[in-house]
N, C-alpha and C positions, 0 to 999 in steps of 0.2 A: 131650396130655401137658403136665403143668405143669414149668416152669423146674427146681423140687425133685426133679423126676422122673428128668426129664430126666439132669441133675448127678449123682445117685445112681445111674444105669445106668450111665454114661459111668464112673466109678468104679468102680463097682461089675466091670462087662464088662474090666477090664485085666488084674483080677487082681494087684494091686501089694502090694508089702507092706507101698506105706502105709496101705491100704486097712483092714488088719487094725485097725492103732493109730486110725484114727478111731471104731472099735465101741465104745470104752471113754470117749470125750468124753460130755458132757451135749448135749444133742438143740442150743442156740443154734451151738455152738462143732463141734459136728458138721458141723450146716448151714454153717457159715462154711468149714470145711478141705476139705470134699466140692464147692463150688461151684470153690475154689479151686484143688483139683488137677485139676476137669475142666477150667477155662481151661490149666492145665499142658497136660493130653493134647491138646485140642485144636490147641496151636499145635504142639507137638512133633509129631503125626501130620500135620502138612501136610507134614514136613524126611522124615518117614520113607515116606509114602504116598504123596508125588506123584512121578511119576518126572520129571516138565518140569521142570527148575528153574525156568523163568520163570515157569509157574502156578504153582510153589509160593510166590514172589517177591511175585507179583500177590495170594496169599492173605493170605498173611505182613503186607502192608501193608494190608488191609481189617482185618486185627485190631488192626493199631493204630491206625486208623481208629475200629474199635470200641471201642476200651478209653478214647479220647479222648472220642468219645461220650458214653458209659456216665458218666464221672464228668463229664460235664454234663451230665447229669440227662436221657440218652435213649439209653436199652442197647435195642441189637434180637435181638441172640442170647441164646437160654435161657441159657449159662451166665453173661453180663454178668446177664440179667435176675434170676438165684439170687445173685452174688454180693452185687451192689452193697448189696440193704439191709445186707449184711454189712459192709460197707468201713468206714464211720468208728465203729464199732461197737468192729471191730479195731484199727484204723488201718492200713488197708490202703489206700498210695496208688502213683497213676496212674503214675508214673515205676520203682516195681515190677516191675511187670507187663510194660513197657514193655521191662525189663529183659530179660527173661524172652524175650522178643518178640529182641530183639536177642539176645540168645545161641541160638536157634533160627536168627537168619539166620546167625550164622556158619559153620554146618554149611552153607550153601549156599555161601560162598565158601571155605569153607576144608576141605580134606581132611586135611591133615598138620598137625604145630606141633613147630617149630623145637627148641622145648625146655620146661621145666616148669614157668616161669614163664608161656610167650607159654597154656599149655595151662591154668596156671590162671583166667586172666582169665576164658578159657573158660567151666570148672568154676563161678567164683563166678556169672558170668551166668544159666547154666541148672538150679543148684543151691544153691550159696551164697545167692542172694536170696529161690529157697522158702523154704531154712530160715531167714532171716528174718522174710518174710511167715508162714509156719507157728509157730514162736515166740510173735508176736505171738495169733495167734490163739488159742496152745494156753493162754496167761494169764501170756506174760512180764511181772516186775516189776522187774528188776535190768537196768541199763544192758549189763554184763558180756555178760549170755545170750547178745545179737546176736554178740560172737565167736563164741560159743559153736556158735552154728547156723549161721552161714560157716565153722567147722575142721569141723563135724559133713556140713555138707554136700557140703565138698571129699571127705572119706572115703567120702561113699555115691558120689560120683560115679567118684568111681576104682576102685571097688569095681566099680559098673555098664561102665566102661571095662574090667578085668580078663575079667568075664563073658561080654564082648560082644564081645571080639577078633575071632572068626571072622566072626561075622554082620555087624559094621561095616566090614570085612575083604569081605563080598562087595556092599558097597553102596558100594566103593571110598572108605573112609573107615579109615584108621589114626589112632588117637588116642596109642597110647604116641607120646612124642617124640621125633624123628627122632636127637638129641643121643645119648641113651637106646640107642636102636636102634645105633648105631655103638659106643658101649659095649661094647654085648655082641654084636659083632656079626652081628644078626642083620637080615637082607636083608626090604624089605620085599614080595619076590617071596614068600618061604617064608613070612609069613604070608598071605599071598594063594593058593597054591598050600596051604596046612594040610601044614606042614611040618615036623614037632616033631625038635627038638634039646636038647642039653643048656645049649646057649644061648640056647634060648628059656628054658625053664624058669628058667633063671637069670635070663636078665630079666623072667619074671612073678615070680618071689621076689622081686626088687630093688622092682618093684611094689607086690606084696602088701605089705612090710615098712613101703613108707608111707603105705600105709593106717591099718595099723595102730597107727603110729605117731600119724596124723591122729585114730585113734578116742581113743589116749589123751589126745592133747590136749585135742583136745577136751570130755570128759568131766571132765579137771581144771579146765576153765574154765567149768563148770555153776557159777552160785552157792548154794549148801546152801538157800537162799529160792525159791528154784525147781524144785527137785528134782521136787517133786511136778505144777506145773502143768506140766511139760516129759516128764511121762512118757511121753503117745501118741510125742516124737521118741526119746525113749529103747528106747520097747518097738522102732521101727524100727532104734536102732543094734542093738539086740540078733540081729534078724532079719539083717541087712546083717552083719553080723560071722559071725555063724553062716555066714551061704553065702561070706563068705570063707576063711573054716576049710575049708567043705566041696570048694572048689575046688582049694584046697591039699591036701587029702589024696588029691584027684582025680588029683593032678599037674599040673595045671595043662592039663588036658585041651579048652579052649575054643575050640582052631580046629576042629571038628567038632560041638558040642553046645554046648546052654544048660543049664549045671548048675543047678538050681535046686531050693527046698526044698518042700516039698508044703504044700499052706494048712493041714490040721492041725499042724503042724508049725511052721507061722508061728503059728497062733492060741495055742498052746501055750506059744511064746518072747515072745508081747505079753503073756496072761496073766502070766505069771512077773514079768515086770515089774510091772504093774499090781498083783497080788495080794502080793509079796512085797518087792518091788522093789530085783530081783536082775537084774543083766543075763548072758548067758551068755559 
C-alpha cells in the first residue's frame, strides 16, 4: 500500500464530514488536506484507543518525534511520508502539527476545565490550528482568513463537544466547563449517570447559542477574496451547523446517543455549497 493509499483509507474509514468537503478540491490540494487530516486521526486515535495512558504518552511522543523527523527530510510513517511533499507547497510547518500533537496530550492530563477560556486554549490546540493548516491548503490569500478558521474551528469543536457529551462522559472526560456546569447547576454525576433535566438542556442551549454565535463570526470575518478558495471549510460549516440544528430539535438528547446526519445528507449540504454557494 502506497503512502496515498494509505492517507485516503484512514479518511476515507472515519466517516467525517470533512471528508465529504475534500470530494470537491482539485486532485494536488486534495492530496494535501487527505494526508493531513489522517495525521489528525492518527494522533487523536492514540487519546481515544489506548486505554494505558502511559502507552498512549509513549505514542504521543514518537509522533513528535516523527513530525521532527519528517521536516528534516526523513518521515517513516505513511502519513509523514503522503504529507510532507505537500508541506512547503502549502506552507504547512512543523510547529503546527506539533500543535496538534500537544492539544491531544491535554486530553491525557486533563479531564475537566475550569472555565471557557482555560477550554478554549484547548479547542484552538486541537481545532483552531487544523483550520489553519486546512485554510492554508484550501488556497488562503488574505491574512484576515487565519482568524477566520481559529472562530471557524472553535465552532466545530464545540459543536463536536455538544454531540459527544454522553460518550466523552463514559471515557471519564467532561468538557463543558466546570464554571458553566455550576451555572446551571448541573452535577457532573447526572451527566455520567445520563440524567436529563431541564437544567441540562438549558445548559446545552447556553452551548449550542455559542456555537452559533462562533458560526456567525466567524463567517463575517471570511474576506469576499476568499470566499470561493475557502469553500471545502464552508461546505463543512454548513454540515456542522446543520447537526447542530438537528441536536436541538433532538432536545438535546446526547447522553444516550450520537446524533448524527447520514452521508447523503452531508453530500447534499457540501454540494449546495460548492454548486450554489449557499450555506444552510
Amino acid at each position: 500500500m502506497t503512502p496515498q493509499q494509505y492517507v485516503q483509507e484512514k479518511a476515507a474509514a472515519s466517516g467525517s464530514s470533512f471528508y465529504y468537503a475534500f470530494l470537491f478540491l482539485p486532485p494536488p490540494r486534495r492530496a494535501a488536506i487527505t494526508a493531513f487530516y489522517a495525521f489528525c486521526r492518527e494522533v487523536d486515535d492514540v487519546v481515544d484507543e489506548v486505554h494505558d495512558p502511559g502507552i498512549a504518552r509513549t505514542k504521543l511522543a514518537w509522533w513528535q518525534a516523527e513530525v521532527a523527523k519528517a521536516f528534516g527530510g526523513n518521515p517513516s510513517h505513511p502519513v509523514m511520508r503522503a504529507l510532507m511533499p505537500c508541506a512547503a507547497e502549502f506552507g504547512i510547518e512543523q510547529h503546527q502539527l506539533q500543535s496538534v500533537i500537544q492539544g491531544c496530550e491535554m486530553d491525557l492530563e486533563q479531564s475537566r476545565y475550569l472555565d471557557f477560556p482555560n477550554l478554549q486554549r484547548y479547542c484552538h490546540l486541537v481545532a483552531g490550528v487544523v483550520g489553519e493548516v486546512s485554510a492554508r491548503i484550501f488556497g488562503q490569500t488574505q491574512a484576515q482568513t487565519t482568524e477566520y478558521a481559529h472562530k471557524l474551528g472553535l465552532a466545530f469543536q464545540l459543536t463536536n463537544i455538544i454531540r459527544d457529551v454522553g460518550e466523552d462522559a463514559m471515557r471519564g472526560r467532561i468538557y463543558l466547563p466546570i464554571s458553566e456546569l455550576q451555572q446551571f447547576d448541573v452535577k457532573a454525576h447526572e451527566i455520567t449517570n445520563r440524567q436529563y433535566s431541564e437544567r441540562f438542556v438549558a445548559l446545552m442551549k447556553f452551548q449550542a447559542e455559542r456555537a452559533h454565535r462562533l458560526y456567525d463570526e466567524a463567517l463575517a470575518l471570511l474576506p469576499g477574496a476568499d470566499f470561493r478558495a475557502q469553500k471545502p471549510g464552508l461546505m463543512m460549516a454548513s454540515i456542522y451547523r446543520t447537526l447542530l440544528r438537528e441536536i436541538e430539535r433532538e432536545d438535546f438528547k446526547v447522553l444516550h446517543q450520537r446524533i448524527s446526519l447520514t452521508p447523503v445528507r452531508k453530500l447534499w449540504l457540501a454540494w449546495k455549497v460548492q454548486a450554489l454557494g449557499r450555506l444552510s
